[in-house]
C-alpha positions in Angstrom: -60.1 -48.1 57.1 -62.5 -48.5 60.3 -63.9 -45.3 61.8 -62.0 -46.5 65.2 -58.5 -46.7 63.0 -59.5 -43.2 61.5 -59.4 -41.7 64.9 -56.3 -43.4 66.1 -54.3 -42.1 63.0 -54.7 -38.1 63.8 -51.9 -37.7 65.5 -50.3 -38.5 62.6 -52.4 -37.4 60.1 -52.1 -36.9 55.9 -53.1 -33.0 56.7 -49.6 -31.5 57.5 -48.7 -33.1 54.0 -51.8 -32.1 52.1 -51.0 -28.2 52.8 -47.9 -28.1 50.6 -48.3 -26.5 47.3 -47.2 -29.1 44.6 -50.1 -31.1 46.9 -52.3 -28.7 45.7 -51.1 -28.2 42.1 -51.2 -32.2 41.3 -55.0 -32.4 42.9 -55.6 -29.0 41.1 -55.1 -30.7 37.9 -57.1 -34.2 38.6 -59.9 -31.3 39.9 -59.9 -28.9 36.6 -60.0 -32.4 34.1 -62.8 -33.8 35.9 -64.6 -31.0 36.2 -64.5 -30.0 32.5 -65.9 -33.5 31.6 -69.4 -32.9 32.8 -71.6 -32.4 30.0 -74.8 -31.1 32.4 -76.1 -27.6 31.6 -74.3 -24.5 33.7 -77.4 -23.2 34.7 -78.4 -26.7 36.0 -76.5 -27.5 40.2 -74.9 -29.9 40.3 -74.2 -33.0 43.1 -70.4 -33.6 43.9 -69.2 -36.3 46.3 -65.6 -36.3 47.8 -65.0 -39.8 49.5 -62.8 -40.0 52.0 -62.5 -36.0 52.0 -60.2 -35.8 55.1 -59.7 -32.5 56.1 -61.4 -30.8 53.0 -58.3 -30.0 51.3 -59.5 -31.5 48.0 -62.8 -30.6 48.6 -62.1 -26.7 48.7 -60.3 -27.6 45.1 -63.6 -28.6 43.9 -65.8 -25.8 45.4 -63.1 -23.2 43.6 -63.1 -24.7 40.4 -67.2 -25.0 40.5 -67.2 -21.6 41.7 -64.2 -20.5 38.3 -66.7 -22.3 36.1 -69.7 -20.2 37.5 -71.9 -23.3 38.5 -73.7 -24.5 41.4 -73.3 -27.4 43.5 -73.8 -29.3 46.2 -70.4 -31.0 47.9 -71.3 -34.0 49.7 -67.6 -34.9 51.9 -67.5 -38.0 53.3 -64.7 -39.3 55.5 -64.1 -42.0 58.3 -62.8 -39.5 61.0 -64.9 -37.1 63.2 -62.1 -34.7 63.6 -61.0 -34.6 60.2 -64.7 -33.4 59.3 -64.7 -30.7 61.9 -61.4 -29.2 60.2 -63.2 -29.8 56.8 -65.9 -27.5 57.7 -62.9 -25.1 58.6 -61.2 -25.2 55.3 -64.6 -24.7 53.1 -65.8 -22.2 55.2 -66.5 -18.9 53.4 -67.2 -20.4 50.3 -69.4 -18.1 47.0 -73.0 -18.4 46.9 -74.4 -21.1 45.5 -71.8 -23.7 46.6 -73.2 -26.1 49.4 -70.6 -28.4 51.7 -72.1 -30.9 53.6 -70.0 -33.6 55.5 -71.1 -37.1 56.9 -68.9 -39.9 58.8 -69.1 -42.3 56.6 -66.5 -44.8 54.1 -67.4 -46.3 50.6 -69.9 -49.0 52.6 -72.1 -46.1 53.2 -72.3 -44.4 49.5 -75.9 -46.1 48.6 -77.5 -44.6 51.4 -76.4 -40.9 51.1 -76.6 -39.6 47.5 -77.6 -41.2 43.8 -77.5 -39.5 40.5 -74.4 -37.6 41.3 -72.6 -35.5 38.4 -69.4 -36.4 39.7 -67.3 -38.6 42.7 -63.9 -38.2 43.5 -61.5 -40.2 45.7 -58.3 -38.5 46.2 -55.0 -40.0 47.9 -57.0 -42.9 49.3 -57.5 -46.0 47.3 -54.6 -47.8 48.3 -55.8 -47.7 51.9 -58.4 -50.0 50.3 -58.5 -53.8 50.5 -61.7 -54.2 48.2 -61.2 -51.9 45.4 -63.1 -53.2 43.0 -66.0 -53.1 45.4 -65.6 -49.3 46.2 -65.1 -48.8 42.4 -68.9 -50.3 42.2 -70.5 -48.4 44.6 -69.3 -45.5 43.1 -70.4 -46.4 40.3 -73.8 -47.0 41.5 -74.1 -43.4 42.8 -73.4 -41.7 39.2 -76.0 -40.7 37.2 -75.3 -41.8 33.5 -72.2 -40.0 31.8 -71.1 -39.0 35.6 -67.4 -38.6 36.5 -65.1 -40.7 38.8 -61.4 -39.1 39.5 -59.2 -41.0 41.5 -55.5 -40.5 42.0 -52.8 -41.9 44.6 -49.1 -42.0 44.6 -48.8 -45.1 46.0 -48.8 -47.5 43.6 -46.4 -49.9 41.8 -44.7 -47.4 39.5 -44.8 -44.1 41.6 -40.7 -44.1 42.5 -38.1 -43.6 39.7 -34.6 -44.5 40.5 -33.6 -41.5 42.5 -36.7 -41.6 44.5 -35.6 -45.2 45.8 -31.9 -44.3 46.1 -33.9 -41.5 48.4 -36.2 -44.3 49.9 -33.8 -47.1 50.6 -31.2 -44.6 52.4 -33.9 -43.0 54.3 -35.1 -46.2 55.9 -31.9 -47.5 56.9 -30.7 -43.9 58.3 -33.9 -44.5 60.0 -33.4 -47.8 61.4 -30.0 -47.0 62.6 -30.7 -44.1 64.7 -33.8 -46.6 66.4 -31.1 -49.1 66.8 -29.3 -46.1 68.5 -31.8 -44.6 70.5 -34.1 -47.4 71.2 -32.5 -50.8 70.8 -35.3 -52.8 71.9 -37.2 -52.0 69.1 -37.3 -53.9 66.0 -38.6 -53.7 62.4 -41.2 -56.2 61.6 -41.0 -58.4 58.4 -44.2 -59.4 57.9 -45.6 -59.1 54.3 -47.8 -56.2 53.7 -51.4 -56.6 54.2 -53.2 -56.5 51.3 -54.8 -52.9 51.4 -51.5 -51.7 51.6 -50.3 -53.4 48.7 -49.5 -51.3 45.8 -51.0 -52.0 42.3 -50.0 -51.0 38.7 -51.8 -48.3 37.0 -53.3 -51.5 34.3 -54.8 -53.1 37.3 -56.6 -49.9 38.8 -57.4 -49.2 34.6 -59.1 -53.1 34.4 -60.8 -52.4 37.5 -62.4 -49.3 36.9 -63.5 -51.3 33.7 -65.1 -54.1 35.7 -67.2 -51.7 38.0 -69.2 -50.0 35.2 -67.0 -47.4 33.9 -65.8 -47.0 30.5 -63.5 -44.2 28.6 -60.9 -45.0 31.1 -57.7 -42.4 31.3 -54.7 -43.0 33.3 -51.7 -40.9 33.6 -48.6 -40.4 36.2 -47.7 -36.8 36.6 -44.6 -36.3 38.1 -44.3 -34.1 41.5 -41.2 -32.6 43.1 -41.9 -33.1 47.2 -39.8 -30.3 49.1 -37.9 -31.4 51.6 -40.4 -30.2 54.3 -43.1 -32.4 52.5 -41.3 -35.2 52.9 -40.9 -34.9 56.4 -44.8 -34.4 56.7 -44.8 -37.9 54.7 -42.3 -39.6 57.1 -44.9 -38.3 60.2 -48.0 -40.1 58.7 -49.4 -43.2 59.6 -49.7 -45.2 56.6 -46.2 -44.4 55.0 -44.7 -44.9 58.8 -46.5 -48.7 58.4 -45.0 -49.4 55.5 -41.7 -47.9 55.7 -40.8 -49.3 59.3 -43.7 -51.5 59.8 -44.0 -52.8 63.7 -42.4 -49.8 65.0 -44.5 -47.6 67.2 -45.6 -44.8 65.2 -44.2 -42.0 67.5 -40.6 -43.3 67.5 -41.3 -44.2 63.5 -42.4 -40.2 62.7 -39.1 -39.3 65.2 -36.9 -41.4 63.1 -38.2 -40.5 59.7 -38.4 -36.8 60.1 -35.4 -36.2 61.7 -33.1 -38.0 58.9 -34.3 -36.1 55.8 -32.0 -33.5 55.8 -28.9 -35.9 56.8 -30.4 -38.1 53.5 -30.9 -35.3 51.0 -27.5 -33.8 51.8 -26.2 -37.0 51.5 -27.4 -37.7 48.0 -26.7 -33.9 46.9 -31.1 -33.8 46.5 -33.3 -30.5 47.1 -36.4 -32.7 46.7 -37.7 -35.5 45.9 -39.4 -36.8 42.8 -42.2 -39.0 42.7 -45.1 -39.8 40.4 -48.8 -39.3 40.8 -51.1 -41.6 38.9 -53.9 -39.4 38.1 -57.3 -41.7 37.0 -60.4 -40.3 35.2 -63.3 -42.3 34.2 -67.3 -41.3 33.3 -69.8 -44.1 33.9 -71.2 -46.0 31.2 
C-alpha cells in the first residue's frame, strides 16, 4: 500500500475494528507464542519490529507481554500512514521502564535501512494487503538475527469463512446492494476481478512461502473468533473489506450500506455474531 493510499483510507480506517476485545484476544495469543520463542538471555534487551503497526494496537500487545516477561526492548513500529503513527504514539504512551517505542513512516521496502539483527518482527492483519509476499517475507527475513522470530496472522485468506460466515456474507452483500439500488440507483457494483494484493491465499501457500524466504520450523494454525455484531459493523466501515465486498462503490455510500444492514442480516439468520477464522503464522529464521 503507497503512503498516498495510506492516508486516503483513514476515514475508514482498521482502528475502530482493532479496539474490540476478541481483536485483542486473537493478537494476544499470536503475541504471547512469539514472544516465548526467543531463546536470547532476559537480562539481555531486546529489538522488536512491528510492520505495518497502524495505530499501535498490536504494538502495545508486544510492549505488555515484554514488560509480563520482565525484559527490555526496543519497539521499532513501522507503518505507511502519518496519522496512524501519531495515534500509535497515543496508545503506547505510558509504557514501564525499560520498554522503548519508536515509530517511522515506512512499508516493508524500507526494512533494510532501519534495523538488522532484530530478536523478533511481526506483521499483524496486513499481508493480504500485499501483492509481493514473498518479497516482504525476505526482507524480513533479512532483518532477523539468526533463530529470530516472524509472526504473521490475517483473516483474510482462502479458508477464513465457515458455512455460516458466508450465509452471513452473501446476505449481507446483497442487503447491501439493494438498499444502494434504493437509495442511490446510479450506482453500480463493479465486476472486475480482484487485483492481486487482494487476492486471498491458502494457509499452504503463506506456509511454502515463508519456507522460500529463509525461514524454517514453520507453524500455521486458524483460531476461530466470534466478531460481535458491533465488530462487524467496524469491518463493513473499512476500506479494504468495503473494496472487496462492493468493489467500485464509493467508499462512503459502501460503509453506509454495510453498517446499516448488520442488524437487519443477523436478525434475519437468528446470529448474535459472527464466526470467522484467524490464520495465526509463526516462523524463526534459519
Amino acid at each position: 500500500m503507497s503512503l498516498h493510499e495510506a492516508d486516503e483510507s483513514n476515514r475508514f480506517s482498521f482502528a475502530p475494528f482493532a479496539v474490540h476485545p476478541f481483536y485483542t484476544t486473537v493478537n494476544r495469543s499470536l503475541v504471547q507464542q512469539a514472544l516465548a520463542g526467543i531463546a536470547r538471555p532476559r537480562r539481555a534487551p531486546l529489538t522488536i519490529v512491528d510492520l505495518a503497526c497502524g495505530t499501535g494496537a498490536v504494538t502495545r500487545l508486544i510492549a505488555e507481554e515484554v514488560a509480563r516477561q520482565g525484559r527490555q526492548a526496543h519497539i521499532l513500529g513501522v507503518d505507511p500512514s502519518a496519522e496512524a503513527l501519531r495515534l500509535a504514539q497515543q496508545t503506547v504512551a505510558g509504557m514501564e521502564a525499560g520498554i522503548r517505542a519508536e515509530f517511522i513512516r515506512g512499508d516493508a521496502d524500507d526494512l533494510l535501512d532501519l534495523v538488522h539483527d532484530a530478536d523478533a518482527a511481526f506483521f499483524c492483519n496486513a499481508i493480504h494487503l500485499l501483492a509481493e509476499k514473498r518479497a516482504a517475507f525476505e526482507r524480513l527475513a533479512a532483518i532477523l538475527a539468526p533463530g529470530g522470530v516472524f509472526a504473521c496472522n490475517s483473516a483474510f485468506y482462502e479458508g477464513a469463512s465457515g458455512e455460516a460466515t458466508m450465509r452471513f456474507s452473501r446476505l449481507w452483500i446483497r442487503r447491501a446492494v439493494g438498499l444502494l439500488r434504493q437509495a442511490h440507483p446510479d450506482v453500480r457494483v463493479s465486476h472486475e476481478a480482484k487485483v492481486t494484493a487482494r487476492q486471498w491465499l491458502p494457509p499452504e501457500t503463506y506456509v511454502n512461502l515463508l519456507q522460500q524466504s529463509g525461514f524454517d520450523q514453520v507453524r500455521a494454525r486458524q483460531e476461530m473468533v466470534n466478531l460481535s455484531l458491533d465488530g462487524v459493523r467496524d469491518l463493513g466501515r473499512y476500506w479494504l473489506f468495503i473494496e472487496g465486498a462492493l468493489p467500485g462503490v464509493p467508499l462512503a455510500l459502501g460503509a453506509t450500506a454495510l453498517s446499516t444492514t448488520v442488524e437487519q442480516v443477523a436478525s434475519e439468520l437468528g446470529m448474535t455474531a459472527v464466526p470467522r477464522l484467524w490464520l495465526q503464522l509463526l516462523a524463526s529464521k534459519a
